[in-house]
N, C-alpha and C positions, 0 to 999 in steps of 0.2 A: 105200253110199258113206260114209265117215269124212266127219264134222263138220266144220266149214269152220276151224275151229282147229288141227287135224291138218290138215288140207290146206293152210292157210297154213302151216304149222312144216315142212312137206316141202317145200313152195315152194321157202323160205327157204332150204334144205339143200340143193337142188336148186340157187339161186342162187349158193351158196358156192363148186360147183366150177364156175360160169359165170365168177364174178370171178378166180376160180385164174388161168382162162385168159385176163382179161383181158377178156373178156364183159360186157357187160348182159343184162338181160332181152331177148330176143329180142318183139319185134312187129310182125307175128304169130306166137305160140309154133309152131314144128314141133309135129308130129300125135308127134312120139318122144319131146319133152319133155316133153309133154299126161302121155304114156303115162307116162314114165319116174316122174314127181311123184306118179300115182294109185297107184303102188305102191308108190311109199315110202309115200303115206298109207292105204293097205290095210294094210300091214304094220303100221305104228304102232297100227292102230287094232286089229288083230285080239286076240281074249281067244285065242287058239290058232293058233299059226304051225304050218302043214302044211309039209312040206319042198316042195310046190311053190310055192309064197308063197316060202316062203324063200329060193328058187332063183331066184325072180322077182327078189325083193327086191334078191340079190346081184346080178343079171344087171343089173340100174337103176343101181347105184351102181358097177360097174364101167364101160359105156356113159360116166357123170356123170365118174369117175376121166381116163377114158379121156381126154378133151373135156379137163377142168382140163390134164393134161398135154401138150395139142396133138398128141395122138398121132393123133387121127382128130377130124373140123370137125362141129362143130355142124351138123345140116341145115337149111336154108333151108326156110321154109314154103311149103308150096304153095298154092295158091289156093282148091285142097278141104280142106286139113286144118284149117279152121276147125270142120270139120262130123265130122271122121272122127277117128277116134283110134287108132290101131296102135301094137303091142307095142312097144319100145324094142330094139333089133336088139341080141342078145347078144353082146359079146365074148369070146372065149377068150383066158385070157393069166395061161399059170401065175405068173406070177412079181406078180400084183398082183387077187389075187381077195380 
């Protein structure tokens, strides 16, 4: 797991397209935003991006785009996802990858 300084700095980034959309910080965070932030801080942190990281990577920040432009809703937490953590559900969408 990246350092808690890379994890706050992806937060943070994470957060930018939450206020895009007019968002706060979500709490309790969705189990997809958990997910969505540990991969931008994997990627930050890695000395060697594999292209599936990087594919991770882009799939995070497209999801995060997606959200800033209202195109698809933040998810509501659930009542388990305090505990669970699942991938951040990939967008396809040639025109903004």
């Amino acid at each position: 797991m990246p350092d808690s300084d890379i994890l706050n700095a992806s937060r943070d980034e994470a957060a930018h397209f939450l206020r895009c959309a007019g968002l706060d910080w979500p709490d309790p965070e969705p189990a997809e935003l958990r997910a969505a932030v540990a991969v931008i801080a994997e990627f930050r942190a890695a000395q060697t991006v594999s292209d599936a990281l990087r594919s991770r990577y882009e799939a995070a920040r497209l999801w995060l785009k997606h959200i800033a432009a209202g195109r698809i809703p933040l998810p509501a937490a659930s009542p388990s996802s305090s505990s669970t953590v699942v991938a951040a559900a990939p967008v396809e969408d040639a025109d903004h990858g």
